[in-house]
N, C-alpha and C positions, 0 to 999 in steps of 0.2 A: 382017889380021884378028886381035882377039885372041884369044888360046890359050882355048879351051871347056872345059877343065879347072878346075873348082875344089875345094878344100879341102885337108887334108893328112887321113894316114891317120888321126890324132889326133879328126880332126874326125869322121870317119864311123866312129868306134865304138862312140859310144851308140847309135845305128842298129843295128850288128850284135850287141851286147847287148841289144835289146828283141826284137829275132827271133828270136835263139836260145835267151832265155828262155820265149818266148812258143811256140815250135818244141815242145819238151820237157813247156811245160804241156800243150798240145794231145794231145804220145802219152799223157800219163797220162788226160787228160780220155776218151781214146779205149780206154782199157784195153790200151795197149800195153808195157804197161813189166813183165812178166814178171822180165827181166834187168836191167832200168836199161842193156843195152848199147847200143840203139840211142838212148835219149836221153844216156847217153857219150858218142857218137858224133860229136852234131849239133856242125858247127865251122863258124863261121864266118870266109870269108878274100875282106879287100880285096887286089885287084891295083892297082898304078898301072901304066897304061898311056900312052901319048905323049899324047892329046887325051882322059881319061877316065881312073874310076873302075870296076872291077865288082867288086861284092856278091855273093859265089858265098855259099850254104848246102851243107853238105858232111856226107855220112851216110852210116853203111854201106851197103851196094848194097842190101838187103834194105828200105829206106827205100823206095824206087822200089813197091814191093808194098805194104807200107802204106797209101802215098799213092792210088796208081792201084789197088788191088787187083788179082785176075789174073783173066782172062778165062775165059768156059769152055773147056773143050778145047786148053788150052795140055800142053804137056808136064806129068808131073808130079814137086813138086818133089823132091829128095833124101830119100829116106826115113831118112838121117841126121838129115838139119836137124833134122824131123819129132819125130823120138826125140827130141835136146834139148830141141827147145820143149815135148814131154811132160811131160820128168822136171821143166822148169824151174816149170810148171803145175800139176805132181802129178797128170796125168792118167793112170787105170789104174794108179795105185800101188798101189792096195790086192790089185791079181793079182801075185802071188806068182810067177809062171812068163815069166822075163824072155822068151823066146818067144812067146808069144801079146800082150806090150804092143808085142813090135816086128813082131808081123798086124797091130794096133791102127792101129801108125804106116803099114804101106804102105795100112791101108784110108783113112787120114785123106789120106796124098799120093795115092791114086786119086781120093777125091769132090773136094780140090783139082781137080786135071786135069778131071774131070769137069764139077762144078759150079762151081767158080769161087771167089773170095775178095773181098768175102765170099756165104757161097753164095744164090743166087737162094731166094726162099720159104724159107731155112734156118731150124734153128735150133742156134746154138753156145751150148749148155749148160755150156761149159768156162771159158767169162767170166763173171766174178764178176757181171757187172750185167747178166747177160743177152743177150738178142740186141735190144735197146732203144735204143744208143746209134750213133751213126753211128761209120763203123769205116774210111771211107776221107777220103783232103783231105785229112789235116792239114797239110800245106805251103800247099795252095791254102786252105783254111780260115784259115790265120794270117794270109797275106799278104791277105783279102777282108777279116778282121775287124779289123786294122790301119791297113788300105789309110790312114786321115785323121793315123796319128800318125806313119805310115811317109811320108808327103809332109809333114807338117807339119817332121817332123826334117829333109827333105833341103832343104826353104825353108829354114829356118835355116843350113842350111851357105852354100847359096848365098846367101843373105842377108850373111852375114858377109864372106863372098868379094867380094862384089860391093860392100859398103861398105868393102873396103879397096880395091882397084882405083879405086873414084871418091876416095879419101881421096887415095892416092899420083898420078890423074892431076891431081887441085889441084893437090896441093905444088909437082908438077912444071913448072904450069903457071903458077902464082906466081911460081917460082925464075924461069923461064926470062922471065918480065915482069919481074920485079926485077933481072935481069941484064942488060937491055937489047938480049937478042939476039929 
């Protein structure tokens, strides 16, 4: 049987530059780019493996929450984190008494814990566009809104793969009739 493997890494990077472009427009579209660090993040990495290819998408942990949001009643997150994404936001800047912004932050990781991300009936007044725009998916969001250009690219690998394989089993097959064996 022959080997199920096709392309070289060369071949599957246009693939991994339109997702990872597409990856990064989706956190801005989603009003997640406060820091620019999670769409930094987004890296995309081909493995070769014995009989295959995989397309990993690769992001900081905190990507995972974006995507899926958090449920209610999970633990709540780090009232660190909390404080950054304040200051990153400028939320409560204008209180003057670094104490009471970092109440601000364990009251913001309680209704987390609490209500969830993003929260049921809420409303987060801290994003610029509102509480209007959808706030979780963006992974599954890319890969659904893609899905005909992300199959159309992997046809053409295999397309290419597979018109060399018939190309080289001719040849092959000519030589060894012109040889007389």
């Amino acid at each position: 049987m022959a080997d199920a493997k096709v392309g070289t890494l060369e071949d599957w990077q246009p693939l991994c530059d339109l997702i990872k472009e597409k990856l990064v427009v989706k956190l801005a579209e989603q009003d997640h780019n406060a820091t620019g660090a999670l769409s930094d993040s987004v890296e995309m990495r081909v493995t070769e493996l014995p009989d295959r290819w995989v397309i990993e998408a690769l992001a900081n942990t905190y990507g995972v929450f974006v995507n899926n949001g958090r449920r209610q009643g999970a633990t709540m997150p780090p009232i660190s984190v909390i404080w950054r994404w304040m200051q990153q936001r400028g939320i409560a800047s204008e209180i003057a008494n670094e104490r009471k912004r970092k109440g601000i932050a364990f009251a913001i990781a309680r209704s987390i814990s609490e209500n969830g991300i993003p929260p049921q009936n809420g409303y987060s007044q801290h994003y610029a566009k509102g509480n209007t725009i959808k706030r979780t998916g963006w992974v599954d969001d890319v890969i659904a809104e893609n899905e005909e250009d992300i199959y159309k690219m992997v046809e053409e690998v295999i397309g290419r793969v597979t018109d060399w394989i018939i190309f080289n089993k001719y040849k092959h097959t000519i030589k060894f009739l012109n040889d007389g064996n």
